[in-house]
N, C-alpha and C positions, 0 to 999 in steps of 0.2 A: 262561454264556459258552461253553462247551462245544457247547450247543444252538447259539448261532449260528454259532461255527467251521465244523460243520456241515451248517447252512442257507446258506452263504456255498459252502461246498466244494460241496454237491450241486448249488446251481444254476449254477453254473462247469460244473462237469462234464458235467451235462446239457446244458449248450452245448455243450459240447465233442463232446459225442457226436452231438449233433444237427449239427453242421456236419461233422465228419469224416463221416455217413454221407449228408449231400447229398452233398460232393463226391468220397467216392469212388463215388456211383453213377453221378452224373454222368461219372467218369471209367471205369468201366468198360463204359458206354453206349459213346460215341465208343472206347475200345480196341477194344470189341468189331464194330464196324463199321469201325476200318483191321486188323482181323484177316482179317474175312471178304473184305476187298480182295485177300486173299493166298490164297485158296482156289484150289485147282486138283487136277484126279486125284490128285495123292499127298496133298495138304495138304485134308483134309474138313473142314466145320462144326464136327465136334464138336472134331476139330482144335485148332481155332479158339478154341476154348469152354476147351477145357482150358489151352490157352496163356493166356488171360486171366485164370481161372480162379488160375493157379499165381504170376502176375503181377501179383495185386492184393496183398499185401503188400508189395512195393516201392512201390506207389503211395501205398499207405497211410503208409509210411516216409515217404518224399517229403513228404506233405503235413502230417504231425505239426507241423514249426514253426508252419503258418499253421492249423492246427485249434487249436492254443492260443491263437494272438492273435485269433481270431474267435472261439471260445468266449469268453476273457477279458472283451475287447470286448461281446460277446451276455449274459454270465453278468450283471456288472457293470452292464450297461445295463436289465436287468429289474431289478436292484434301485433303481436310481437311479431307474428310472421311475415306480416305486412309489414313491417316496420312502423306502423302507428305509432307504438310506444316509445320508440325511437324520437320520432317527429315530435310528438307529446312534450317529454322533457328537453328536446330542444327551444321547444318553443316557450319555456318557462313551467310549465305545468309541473307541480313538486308529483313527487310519488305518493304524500299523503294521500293527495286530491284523488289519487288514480284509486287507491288504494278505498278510500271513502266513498267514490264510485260503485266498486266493486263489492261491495259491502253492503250496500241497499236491497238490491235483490235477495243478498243470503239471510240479511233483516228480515227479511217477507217469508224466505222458507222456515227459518225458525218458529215464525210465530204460526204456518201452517202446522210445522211438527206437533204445536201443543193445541192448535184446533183438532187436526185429526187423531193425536194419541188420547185426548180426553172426551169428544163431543161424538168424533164420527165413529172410529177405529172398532173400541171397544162393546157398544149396541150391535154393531151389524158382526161382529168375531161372536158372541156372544148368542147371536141368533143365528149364523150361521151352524155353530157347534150343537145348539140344541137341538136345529131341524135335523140336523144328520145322526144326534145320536136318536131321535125320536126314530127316523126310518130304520135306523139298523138295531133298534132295543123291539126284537118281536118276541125274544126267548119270558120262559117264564124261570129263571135264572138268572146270576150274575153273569154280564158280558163283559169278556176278561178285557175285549179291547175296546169297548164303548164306557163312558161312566166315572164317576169317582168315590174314592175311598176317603171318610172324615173320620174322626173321632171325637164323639161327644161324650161329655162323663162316663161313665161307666159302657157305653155302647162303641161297638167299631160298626159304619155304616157305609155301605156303597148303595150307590145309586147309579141306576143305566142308564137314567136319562133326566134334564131338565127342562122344565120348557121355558119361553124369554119370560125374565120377570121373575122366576125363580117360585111363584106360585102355587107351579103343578109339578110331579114330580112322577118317576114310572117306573118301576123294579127297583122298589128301595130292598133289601137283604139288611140286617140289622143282628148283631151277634152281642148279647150282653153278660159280663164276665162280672164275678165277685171283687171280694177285697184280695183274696189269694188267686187270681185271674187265672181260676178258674170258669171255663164255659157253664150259664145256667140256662139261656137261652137262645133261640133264636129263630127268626121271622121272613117272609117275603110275602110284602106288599106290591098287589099290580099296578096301582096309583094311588098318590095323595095329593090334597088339597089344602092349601091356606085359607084357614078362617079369620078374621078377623075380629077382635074384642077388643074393645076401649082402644086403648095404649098396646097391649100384647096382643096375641093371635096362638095359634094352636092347630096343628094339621089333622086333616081328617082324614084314614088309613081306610082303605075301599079293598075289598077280598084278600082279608090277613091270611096267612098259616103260618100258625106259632109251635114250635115245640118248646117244651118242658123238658129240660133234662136233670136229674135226677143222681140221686146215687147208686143207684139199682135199675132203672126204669125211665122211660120217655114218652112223655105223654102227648098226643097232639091235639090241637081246639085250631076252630078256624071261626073270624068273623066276618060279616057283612062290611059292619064299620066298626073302626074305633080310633078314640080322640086320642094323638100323641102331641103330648105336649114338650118340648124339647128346647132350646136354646138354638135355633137356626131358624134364623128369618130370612125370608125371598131376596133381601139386599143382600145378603152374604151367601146364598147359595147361587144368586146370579155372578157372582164372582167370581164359584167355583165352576162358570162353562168352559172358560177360556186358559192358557197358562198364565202365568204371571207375567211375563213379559208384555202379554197382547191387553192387560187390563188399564184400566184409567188409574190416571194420578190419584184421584180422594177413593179411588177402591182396593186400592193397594194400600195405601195406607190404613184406612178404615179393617181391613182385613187382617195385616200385619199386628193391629191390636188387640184386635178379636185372636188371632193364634196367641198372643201375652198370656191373655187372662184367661185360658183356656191349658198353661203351662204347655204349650206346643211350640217348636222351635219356628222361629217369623223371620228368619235371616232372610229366608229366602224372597219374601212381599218383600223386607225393607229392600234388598238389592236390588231387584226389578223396579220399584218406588224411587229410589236415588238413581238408575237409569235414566228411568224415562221423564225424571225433575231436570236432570241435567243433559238431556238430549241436546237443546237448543245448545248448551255450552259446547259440545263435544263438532258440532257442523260447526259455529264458531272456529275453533281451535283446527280443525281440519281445510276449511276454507282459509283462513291464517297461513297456514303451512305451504299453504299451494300457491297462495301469493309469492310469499319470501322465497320459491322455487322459480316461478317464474322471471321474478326482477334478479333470482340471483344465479343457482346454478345450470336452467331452463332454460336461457335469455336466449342462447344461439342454437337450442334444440328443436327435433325434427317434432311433428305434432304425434307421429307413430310412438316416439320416445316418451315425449308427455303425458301421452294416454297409456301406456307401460306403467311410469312412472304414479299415477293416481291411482293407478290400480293396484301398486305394491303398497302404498303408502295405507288404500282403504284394507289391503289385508293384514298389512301390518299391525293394523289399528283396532281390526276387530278381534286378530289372533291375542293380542295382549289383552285384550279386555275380557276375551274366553279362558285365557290362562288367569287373570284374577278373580274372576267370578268366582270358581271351584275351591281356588285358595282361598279366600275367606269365611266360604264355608267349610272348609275342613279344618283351616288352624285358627279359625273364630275373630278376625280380624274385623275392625269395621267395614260394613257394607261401602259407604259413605269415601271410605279411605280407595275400596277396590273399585270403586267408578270410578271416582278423582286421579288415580295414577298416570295411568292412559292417557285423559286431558291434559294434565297439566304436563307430562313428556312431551306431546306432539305441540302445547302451546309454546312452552320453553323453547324448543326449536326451529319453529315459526319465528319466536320473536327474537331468537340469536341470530338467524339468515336473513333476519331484516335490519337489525343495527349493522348488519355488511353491507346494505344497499349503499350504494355511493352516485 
């Protein structure tokens, strides 16, 4: 029995490997060609290369759920097709067994999901995002498409660039409005720096230009240096390199409460936060699916059909979940509720087509 657990686990797996490495090169083919779309004097090939490069474990993250349901699908389908599984349950072997079999490797991916969405993923997205916006922030302006836009009390701020670490910072732009928001001033800094003091810290502003504006008049002063002390620490602007989707579990969250207390709307972290918490559930429930397919309406299909068929079910799965995402943010529903839908549909019916097994 032993021998087959592991004739059952190996060739899962070897699915599973064999389709996560189609489609991540598949997916680093086409990254790598809207990379080189971004080439220009500061931003080089290799540039390019290294951005991709540093960017394929989030891709790989990303695609973990539907590598397990197409391995599953794929592992299960060469046994079936040999009639393995045939012999299997003749020979006594219950479908649990098969099924617990089957389910060890997807154990493994799961727990890779939450090594690389929390440990690996987000460091190297995160420095990847910086060095390219670093190469392509040369302007002495806002870069409409490099950078990000915050709001801190009273100030609306963008910045072109960050560096890893969230320490250094390069064409900050800084607009600061009244109580009747109204414009009184506003600034562009070439770079800042994090100082550190005790417990707090405070950035230090390297060749300001300020203007003054006025009710009549606009005055301009420039300085060398000066100390802005502000509410944004290097752990919260390293959060803001990446999108939400591509960050860690405790920075999403950590970040989502900082938009709270800042009366800023945080749907958006928690959604991404209950995503990427409930990842492993969601490969679960889609490996599920693909079992109860194969022992039930799979059993006498061709493998061209099978891999069809994991492929409608992984679009299926994503379209519904693109279609809740938006809606919770628009008609204010729980985050928590619009991840959870999707799982628990495709689990339900995983585990209706498996009370049919016979």
């Amino acid at each position: 029995m032993i021998q087959l657990d592991r004739h059952i686990r190996n060739t899962v797996l070897m699915a599973m490997l064999i389709v996560i490495g189609l489609i991540a090169t598949l997916d680093l083919i086409f990254s790598m060609l809207d990379q080189l779309a971004d080439t220009d004097e500061n931003y080089s090939m290799a540039n390019a290369l290294t951005f991709v490069l540093f960017t394929t474990p989030t891709s790989v993250y990303e695609l973990l759920p539907f590598t397990a349901l197409g391995g599953a699908s794929l592992g299960l389908g060469v046994l079936a097709s040999n009639n393995e599984l045939v012999v299997m349950q003749a020979a006594g072997v219950r479908v649990g067994r098969i099924i617990l079999a089957v389910l060890k490797p997807t154990f493994g991916v799961m727990i890779l999901s939450l090594i690389l969405g929390e440990y690996v993923s987000p460091p190297l997205e995160q420095l990847a995002q910086s060095n390219k916006a670093i190469q392509r922030s040369a302007s002495g302006s806002i870069n409409p498409e490099q950078g990000t836009w915050r709001r801190v009390g009273d100030e609306f701020i963008h910045i072109n660039a960050i560096a890893p670490g969230g320490t250094q910072l390069y064409g900050i732009t800084r607009y600061q409005v009244d109580d009747r928001r109204r414009l009184v001033s506003s600034s562009f800094t070439e770079s800042a720096s994090y100082v550190q003091e005790g417990e707090d810290g405070y950035w230090q502003l390297s060749n300001v230009q300020e203007s003054l504006i006025g009710a009549e008049s606009v005055s301009i002063q420039r300085y060398l240096q000066e100390d802005w002390r502000v509410d944004l620490s290097p752990e919260l602007l390293s959060v803001l390199l990446v999108d939400p989707d591509e960050q860690s579990i405790t920075g999403l969250y950590r970040f989502a409460q900082y938009f709270e207390s800042e009366g800023l709307d945080s749907a958006t972290y928690y959604l991404a936060f209950w995503k990427k918490l409930l990842q492993p559930v969601s490969t679960l429930a889609l490996v599920a699916l693909a079992i109860s397919f194969v022992f039930g309406p799979l059993r006498e299909a061709t493998m061209g059909f099978r891999v069809f068929v994991a492929v409608g079910v992984g679009l299926v799965f994503t379209i519904l979940q693109r279609m809740m995402e938006p809606a919770s943010l628009l008609y204010g529903f729980s985050p928590l509720l619009a991840v959870l839908t999707p799982i628990l549909l495709f689990a339900l019916l995983g585990f209706y087509l498996m009370r049919r097994i016979r």
